[in-house]
C-alpha positions as CSV (number, residue, x, y, z in Angstrom):
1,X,28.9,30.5,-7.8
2,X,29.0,28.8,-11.2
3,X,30.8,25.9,-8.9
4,X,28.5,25.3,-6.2
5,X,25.7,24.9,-8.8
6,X,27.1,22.3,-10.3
7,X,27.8,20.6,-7.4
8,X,24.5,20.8,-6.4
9,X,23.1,19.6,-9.4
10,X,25.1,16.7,-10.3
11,X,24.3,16.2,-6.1
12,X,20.7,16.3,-6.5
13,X,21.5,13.9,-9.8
14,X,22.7,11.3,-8.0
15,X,20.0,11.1,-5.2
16,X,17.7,11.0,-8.3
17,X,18.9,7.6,-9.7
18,X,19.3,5.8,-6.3
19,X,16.4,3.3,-5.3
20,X,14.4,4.3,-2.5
21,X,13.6,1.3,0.1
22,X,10.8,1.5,1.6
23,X,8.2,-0.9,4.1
24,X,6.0,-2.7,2.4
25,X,3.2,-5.1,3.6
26,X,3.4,-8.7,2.5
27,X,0.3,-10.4,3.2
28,X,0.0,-14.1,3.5
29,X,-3.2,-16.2,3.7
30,X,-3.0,-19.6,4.2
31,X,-5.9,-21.8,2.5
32,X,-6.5,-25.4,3.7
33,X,-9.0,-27.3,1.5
34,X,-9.9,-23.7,0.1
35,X,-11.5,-22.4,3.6
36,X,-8.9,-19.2,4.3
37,X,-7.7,-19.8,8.1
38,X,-4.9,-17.5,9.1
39,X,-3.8,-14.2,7.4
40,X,-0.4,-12.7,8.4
41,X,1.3,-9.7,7.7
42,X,4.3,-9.4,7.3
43,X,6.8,-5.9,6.5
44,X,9.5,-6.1,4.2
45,X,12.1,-3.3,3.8
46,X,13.3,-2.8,0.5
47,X,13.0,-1.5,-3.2
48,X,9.5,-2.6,-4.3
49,X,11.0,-4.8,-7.3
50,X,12.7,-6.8,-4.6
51,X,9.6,-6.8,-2.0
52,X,7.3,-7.9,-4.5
53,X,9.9,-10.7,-5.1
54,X,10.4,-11.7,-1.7
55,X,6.5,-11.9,-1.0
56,X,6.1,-13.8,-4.1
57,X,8.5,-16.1,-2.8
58,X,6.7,-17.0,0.4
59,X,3.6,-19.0,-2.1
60,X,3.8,-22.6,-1.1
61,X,1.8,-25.4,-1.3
62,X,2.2,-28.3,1.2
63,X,-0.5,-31.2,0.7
64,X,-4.4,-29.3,1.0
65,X,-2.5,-26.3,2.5
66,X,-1.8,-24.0,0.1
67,X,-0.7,-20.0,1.1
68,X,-0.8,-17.0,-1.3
69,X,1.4,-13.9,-0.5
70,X,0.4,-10.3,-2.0
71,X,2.5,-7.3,-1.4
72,X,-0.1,-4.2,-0.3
């Protein structure tokens, strides 16, 4: 019995330290001369450490374009 708990618990250890991916929204707006014109969504499957890098990734500016990305 003593066995089977410890399985169990160093079991139910492991699944504790592992990161959990999830879907997370990136949003995207893009700005031309400061007038907002087209807001996308976009979903993004992972940790949110990584998702928050990936959206964060997507800012650009390109000339009087300019699109901001924020993870919801």
């Amino acid at each position: 019995m003593k066995k089977v708990l410890s399985i169990a618990a160093v079991a139910a250890l492991a699944v504790s330290f592992t990161a959990c991916k999830k879907n997370y929204t990136c949003e995207c707006t893009t700005y031309e001369d400061g007038v907002p014109m087209a807001t996308t969504p976009n979903t993004i499957r992972d940790t949110k450490k990584k998702a928050q890098e990936q959206c964060e990734a997507q800012n650009t500016t390109v000339g009087s374009l300019k699109t901001e990305c924020t993870l919801k």
